[in-house]
Steps between C-alpha positions, in 0.01 A plus 500: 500500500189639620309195360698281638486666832097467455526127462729445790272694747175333372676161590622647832166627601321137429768346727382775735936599490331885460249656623443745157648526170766825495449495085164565503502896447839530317463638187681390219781711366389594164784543236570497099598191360731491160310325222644272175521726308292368173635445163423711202497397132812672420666316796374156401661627125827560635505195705422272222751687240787468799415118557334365162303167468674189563705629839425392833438860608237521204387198601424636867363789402223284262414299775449811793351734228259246307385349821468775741659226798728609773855481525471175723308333221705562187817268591239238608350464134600194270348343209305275690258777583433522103211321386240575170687844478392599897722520776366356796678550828466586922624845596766536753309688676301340803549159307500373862241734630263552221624372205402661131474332226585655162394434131558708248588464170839512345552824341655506135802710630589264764449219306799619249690615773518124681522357177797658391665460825417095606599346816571158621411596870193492611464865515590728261708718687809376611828594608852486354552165696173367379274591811224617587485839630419622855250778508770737598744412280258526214424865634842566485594360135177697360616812722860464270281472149343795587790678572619348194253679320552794651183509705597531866152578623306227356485201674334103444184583740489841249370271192252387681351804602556609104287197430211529702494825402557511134203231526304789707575744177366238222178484682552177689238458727614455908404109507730470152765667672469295815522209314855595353616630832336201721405789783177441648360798614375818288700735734856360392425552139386873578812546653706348149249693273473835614730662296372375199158600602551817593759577147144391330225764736748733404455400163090517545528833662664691211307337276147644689689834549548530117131368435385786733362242732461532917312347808239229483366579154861369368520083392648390776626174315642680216865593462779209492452418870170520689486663795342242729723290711660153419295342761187635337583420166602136612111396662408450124826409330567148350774328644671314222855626352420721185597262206652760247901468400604819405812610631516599864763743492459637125446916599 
């Protein structure tokens, strides 16, 4: 409200409407906001045994986990946006605004899981009349597989957070990440990798406290996880997707 009280006045004082902006000195309210929470490995176990391959809610759950897209972009995805084994396709997201464009390649999980569940629609999620879902009523069907599975908490944004930041734990450098996620700025991947890098400086420290190590003369690089920042690491990080296959979700 506040912002759009900002806008309003800014326009009012150009038409010289106002004399001075009343925003100007109001702070904002600062408050906690509830995050996705993000899926663990037992959780993606349990959702997989509840809904096995060949399911549409399998079949979902392949395309937000092995992906990392949004909830508005899952329903959206057909086989046309297969091509060599990549799937190429514009996010949701600002598509109007500033549209991102995503290629990444098709993952061997999600390629059994749409193979073993084909569609004559051109997207691979449809409904029990044969269309294509809204974003909301996708959010809802996933919300009932979930339940399904007995995971209440977890959520379709959830998987995506697990995947940026299961991609965080292997090593993955920022710009890989980014170019899963299609965010553009270091800061939003900080904000979907924290967790992972803090589980590994936790990791580092006990390691150093059992090697007797302390201050400056420790390796600072050493450990699972260094301790420098993601921006840092990412001013000398290659950009292109690490090429290795091995399971993504194997513990």
């Amino acid at each position: 409200m506040l912002k759009a009280l900002r806008a309003m006045f800014q326009w009012a004082m150009e038409e010289e409407i106002v004399d001075a902006d009343p925003t100007r000195d109001v702070k904002r309210v600062q408050y906690v906001t509830k995050r996705h929470h993000t899926w663990t490995l037992d959780e993606v176990d349990q959702f997989e045994h509840r809904h096995p391959v060949g399911t549409k809610p399998r079949l979902a759950f392949a395309l937000l986990l092995y992906t990392a897209c949004r909830r508005e972009d899952a329903p959206r995805l057909g086989p046309q946006h297969i091509s060599g084994g990549r799937l190429r396709y514009v996010q949701a997201k600002n598509e109007h605004r500033k549209p991102i464009s995503m290629d990444v390649p098709v993952f061997p999980d999600l390629a059994e899981a749409i193979a073993a569940a084909p569609s004559a629609h051109l997207t691979f999620l449809v409904t029990e009349y044969g269309k294509q879902f809204s974003t909301a009523g996708f959010g809802n069907r996933f919300r009932e597989w979930c339940d399904q599975a007995g995971l209440p908490h977890c959520s379709a944004h959830g998987l995506r957070k697990a995947t940026a930041a299961r991609l965080a734990e292997r090593g993955c450098t920022p710009h890989e990440i980014m170019a899963v996620t299609g965010h553009q700025t270091l800061e939003e991947v900080e904000r979907y990798t924290r967790e992972a890098q803090r589980a590994g400086l936790a990791d580092s420290a006990w390691e150093r406290y059992a090697k007797g190590q302390r201050g400056p003369t420790a390796d600072a690089g050493s450990g699972p996880t260094s301790i420098k920042s993601l921006s840092e690491i990412a001013k000398n990080a290659p950009v292109a997707l690490p090429r290795g296959i091995e399971p993504l979700f194997s513990p």
